[in-house]
Residue frames relative to the residue before (quaternion, step in Angstrom):
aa qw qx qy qz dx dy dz
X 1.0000 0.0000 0.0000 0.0000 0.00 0.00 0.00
X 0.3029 -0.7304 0.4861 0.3720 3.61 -0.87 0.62
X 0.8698 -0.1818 0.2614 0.3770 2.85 -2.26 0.14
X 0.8277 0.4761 -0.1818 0.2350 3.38 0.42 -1.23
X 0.7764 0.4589 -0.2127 0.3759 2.83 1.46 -1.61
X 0.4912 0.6715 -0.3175 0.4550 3.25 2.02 -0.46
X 0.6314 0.5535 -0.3133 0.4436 3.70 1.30 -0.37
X 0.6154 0.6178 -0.2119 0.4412 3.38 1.55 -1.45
X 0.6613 0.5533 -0.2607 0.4342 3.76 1.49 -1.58
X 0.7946 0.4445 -0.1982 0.3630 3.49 0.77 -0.78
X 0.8273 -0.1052 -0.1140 0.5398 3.11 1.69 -0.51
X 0.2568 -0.8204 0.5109 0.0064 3.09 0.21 1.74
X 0.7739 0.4509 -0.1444 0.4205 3.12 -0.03 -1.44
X 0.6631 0.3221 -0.3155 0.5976 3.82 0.85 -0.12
X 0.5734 0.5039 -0.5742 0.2959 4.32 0.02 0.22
X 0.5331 -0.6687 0.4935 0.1582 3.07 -0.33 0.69
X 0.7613 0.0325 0.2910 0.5786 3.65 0.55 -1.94
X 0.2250 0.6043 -0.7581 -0.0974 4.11 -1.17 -0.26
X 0.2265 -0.5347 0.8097 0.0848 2.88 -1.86 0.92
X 0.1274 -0.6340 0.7544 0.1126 3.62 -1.12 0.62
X 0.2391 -0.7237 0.6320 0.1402 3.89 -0.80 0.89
X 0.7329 -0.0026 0.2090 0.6474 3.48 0.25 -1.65
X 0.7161 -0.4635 0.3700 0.3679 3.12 -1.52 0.23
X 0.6943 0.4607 -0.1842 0.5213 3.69 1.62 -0.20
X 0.7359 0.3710 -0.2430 0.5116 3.25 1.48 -0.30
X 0.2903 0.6927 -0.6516 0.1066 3.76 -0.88 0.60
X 0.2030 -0.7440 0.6356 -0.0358 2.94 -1.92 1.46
X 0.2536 -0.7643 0.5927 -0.0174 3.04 -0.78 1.24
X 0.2524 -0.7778 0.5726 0.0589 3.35 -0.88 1.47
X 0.2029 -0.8782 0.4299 -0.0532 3.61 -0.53 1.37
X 0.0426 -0.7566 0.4665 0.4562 3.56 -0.18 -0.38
X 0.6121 -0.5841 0.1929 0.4969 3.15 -1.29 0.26
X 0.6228 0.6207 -0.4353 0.1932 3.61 0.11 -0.62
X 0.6156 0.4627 -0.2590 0.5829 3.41 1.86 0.11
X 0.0194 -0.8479 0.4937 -0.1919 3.69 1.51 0.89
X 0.7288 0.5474 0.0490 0.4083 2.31 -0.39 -2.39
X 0.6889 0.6416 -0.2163 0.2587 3.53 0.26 -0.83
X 0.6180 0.3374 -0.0760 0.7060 3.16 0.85 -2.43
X 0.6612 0.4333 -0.5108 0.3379 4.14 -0.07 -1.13
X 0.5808 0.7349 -0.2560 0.2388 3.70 0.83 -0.42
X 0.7317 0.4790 -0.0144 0.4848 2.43 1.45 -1.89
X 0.6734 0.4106 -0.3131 0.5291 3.03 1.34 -1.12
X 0.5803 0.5985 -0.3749 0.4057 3.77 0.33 -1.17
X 0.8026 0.4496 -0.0413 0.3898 3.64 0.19 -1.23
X 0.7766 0.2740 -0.0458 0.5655 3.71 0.63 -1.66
X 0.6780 0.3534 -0.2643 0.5878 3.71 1.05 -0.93
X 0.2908 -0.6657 0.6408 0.2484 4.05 0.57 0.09
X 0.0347 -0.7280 0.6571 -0.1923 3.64 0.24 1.86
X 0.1900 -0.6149 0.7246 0.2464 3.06 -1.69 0.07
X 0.3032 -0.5922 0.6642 0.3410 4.03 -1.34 0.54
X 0.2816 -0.7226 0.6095 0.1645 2.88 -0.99 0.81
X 0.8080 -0.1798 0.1795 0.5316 3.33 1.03 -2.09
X 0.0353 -0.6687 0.6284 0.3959 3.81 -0.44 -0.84
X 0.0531 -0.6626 0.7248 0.1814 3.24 -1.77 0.07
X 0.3751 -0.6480 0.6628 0.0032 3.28 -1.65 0.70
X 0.0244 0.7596 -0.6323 0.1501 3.66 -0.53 1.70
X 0.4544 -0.5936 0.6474 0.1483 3.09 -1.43 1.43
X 0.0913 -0.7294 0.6768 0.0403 4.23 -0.65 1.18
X 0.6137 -0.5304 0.4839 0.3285 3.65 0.69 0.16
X 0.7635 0.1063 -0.0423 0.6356 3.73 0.42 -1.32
X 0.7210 0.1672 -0.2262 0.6333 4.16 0.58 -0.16
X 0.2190 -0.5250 0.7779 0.2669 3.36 -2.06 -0.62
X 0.1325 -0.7770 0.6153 -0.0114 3.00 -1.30 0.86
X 0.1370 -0.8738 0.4599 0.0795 3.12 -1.46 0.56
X 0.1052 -0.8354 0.5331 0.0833 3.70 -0.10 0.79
X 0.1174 0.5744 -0.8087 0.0486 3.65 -1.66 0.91
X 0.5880 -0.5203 0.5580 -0.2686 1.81 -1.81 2.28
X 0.0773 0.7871 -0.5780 0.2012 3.51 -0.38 1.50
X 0.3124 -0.7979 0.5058 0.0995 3.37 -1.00 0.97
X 0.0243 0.8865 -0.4332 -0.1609 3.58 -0.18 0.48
X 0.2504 -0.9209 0.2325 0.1874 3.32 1.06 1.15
X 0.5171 0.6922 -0.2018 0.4612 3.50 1.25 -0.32
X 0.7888 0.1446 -0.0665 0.5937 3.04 1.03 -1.00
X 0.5692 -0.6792 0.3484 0.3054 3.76 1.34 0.63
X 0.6648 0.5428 -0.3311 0.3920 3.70 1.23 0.14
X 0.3741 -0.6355 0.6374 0.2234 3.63 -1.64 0.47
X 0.0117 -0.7934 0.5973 0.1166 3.27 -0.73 0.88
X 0.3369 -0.7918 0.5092 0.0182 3.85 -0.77 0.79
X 0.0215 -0.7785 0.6248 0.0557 4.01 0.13 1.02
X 0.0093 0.8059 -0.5907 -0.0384 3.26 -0.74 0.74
X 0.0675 -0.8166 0.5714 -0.0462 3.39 -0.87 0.90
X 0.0352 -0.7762 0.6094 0.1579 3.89 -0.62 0.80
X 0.3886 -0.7967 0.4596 -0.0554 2.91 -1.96 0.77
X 0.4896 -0.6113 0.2557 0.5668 3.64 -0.02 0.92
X 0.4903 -0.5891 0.5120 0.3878 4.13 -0.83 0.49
X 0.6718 0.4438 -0.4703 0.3612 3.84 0.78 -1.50
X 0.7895 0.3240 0.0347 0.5201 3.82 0.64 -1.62
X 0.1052 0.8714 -0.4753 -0.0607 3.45 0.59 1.04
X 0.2760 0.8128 -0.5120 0.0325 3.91 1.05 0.49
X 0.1190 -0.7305 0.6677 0.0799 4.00 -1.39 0.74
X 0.4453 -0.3998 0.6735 0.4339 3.65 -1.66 -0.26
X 0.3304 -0.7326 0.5631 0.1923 2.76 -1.42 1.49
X 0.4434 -0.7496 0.4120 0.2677 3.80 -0.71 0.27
X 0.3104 0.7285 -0.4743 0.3848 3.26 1.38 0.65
X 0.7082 0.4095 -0.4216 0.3912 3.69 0.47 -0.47
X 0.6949 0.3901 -0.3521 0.4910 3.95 1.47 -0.29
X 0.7379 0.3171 -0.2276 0.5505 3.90 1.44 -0.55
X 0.2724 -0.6885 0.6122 0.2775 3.63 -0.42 0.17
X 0.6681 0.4429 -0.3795 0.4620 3.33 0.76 -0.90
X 0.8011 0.3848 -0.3918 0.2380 3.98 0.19 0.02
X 0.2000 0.8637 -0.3941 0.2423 3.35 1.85 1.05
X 0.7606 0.2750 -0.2812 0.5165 3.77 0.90 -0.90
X 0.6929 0.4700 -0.4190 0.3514 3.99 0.89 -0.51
X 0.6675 0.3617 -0.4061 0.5086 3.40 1.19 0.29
X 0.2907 0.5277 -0.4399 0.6660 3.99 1.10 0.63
X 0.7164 0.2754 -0.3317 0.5486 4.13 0.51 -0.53
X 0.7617 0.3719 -0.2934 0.4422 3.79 0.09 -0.43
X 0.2851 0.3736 -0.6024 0.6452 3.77 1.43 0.45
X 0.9667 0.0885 -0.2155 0.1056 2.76 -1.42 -1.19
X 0.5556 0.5299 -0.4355 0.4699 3.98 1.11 0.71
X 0.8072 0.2795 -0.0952 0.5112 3.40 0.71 -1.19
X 0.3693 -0.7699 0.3780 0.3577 3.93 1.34 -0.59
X 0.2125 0.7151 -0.6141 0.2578 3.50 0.88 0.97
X 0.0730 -0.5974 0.7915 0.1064 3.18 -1.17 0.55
X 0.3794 -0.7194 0.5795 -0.0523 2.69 -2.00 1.83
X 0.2902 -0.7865 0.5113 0.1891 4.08 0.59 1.05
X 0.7799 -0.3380 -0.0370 0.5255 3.49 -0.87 1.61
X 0.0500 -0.6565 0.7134 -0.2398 3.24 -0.17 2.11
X 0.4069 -0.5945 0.5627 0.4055 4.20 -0.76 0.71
X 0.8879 -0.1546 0.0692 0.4278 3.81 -0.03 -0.36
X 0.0059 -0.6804 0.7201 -0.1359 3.48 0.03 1.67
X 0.3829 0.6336 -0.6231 0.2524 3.10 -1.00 1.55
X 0.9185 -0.1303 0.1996 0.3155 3.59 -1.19 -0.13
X 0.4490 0.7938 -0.3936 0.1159 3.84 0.64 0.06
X 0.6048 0.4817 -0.3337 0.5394 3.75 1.25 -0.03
X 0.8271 0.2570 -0.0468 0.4976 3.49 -0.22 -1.62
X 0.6897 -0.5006 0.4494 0.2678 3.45 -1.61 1.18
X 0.3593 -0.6176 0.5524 0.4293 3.64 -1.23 0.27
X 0.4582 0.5620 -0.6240 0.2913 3.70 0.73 0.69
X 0.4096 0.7304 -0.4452 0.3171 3.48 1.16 -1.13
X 0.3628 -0.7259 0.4781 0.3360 3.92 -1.05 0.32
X 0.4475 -0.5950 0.5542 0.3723 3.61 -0.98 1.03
X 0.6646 0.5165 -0.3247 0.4314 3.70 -1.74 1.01
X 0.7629 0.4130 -0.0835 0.4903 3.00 1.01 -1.69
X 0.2343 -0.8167 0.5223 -0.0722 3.61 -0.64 1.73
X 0.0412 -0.8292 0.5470 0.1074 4.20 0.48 1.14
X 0.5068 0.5003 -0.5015 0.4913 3.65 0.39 1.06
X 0.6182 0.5464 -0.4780 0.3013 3.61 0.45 -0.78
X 0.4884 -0.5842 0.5258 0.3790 3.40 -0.82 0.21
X 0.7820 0.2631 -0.3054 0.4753 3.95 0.60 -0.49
X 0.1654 0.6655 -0.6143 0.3905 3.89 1.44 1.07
X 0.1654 -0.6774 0.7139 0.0633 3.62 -1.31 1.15
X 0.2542 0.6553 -0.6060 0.3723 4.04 1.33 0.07
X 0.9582 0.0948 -0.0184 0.2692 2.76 -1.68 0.85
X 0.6523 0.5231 -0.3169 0.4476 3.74 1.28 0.05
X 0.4635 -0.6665 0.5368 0.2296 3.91 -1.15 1.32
């Protein structure tokens, strides 16, 4: 069974969206409270690899995408999940990836996600001169602009 349909069988009723890009690329819109879940399933039952997460300033949401390799079958899968812009707060996926402990420590402190019982969301890019509050990814960040 592919990558996908094995993703579709187990949790239909919770996908929100797929985008199929390329025959290698499919994103699957999630919400968050089903995080934890799919990263599970895939990471664990589909023998994923983490590859990455990324964090995008939409202007009217924030969003977040982790990036899963499923090497076997030659595909990137991509949960994506958006988030209220005023109160962006998620489960952090550190307690199911280890490997997504410092790139989500970067989207706190650039973009202002807050990662619920992350081991150590704090400070790891910008100086403690840097102002606290102040996010240099957002798109409506005046840091650092002439």
């Amino acid at each position: 069974m592919d990558t996908l349909e094995t993703i579709k069988k187990r949790f239909s009723d919770r996908i929100i969206n797929i985008k199929i890009h390329s025959d290698i690329r499919i994103y699957i819109e999630i919400d968050k409270k089903d995080l934890l879940d799919f990263a599970k399933f895939i990471f664990n039952d589909m023998d994923a690899r983490f590859i990455t997460a990324t964090g995008v300033d939409n202007l009217d949401s924030m969003e977040v995408l982790y990036h899963f390799s499923i090497d076997r079958e030659d595909v990137i899968v991509s949960l994506r999940v958006l988030l209220d812009r005023e109160d962006p707060v998620i489960e952090s996926l550190t307690p199911v990836v280890k490997g997504a402990l410092n790139i989500e420590k970067e989207m706190y402190e650039l973009l202002g996600i807050k990662f619920l019982n992350h081991p150590e969301l704090k400070r790891f890019l910008l100086t403690e001169e840097y102002p606290e509050g102040v996010f240099p990814l957002r798109k409506d960040s005046q840091k650092g602009k002439k």
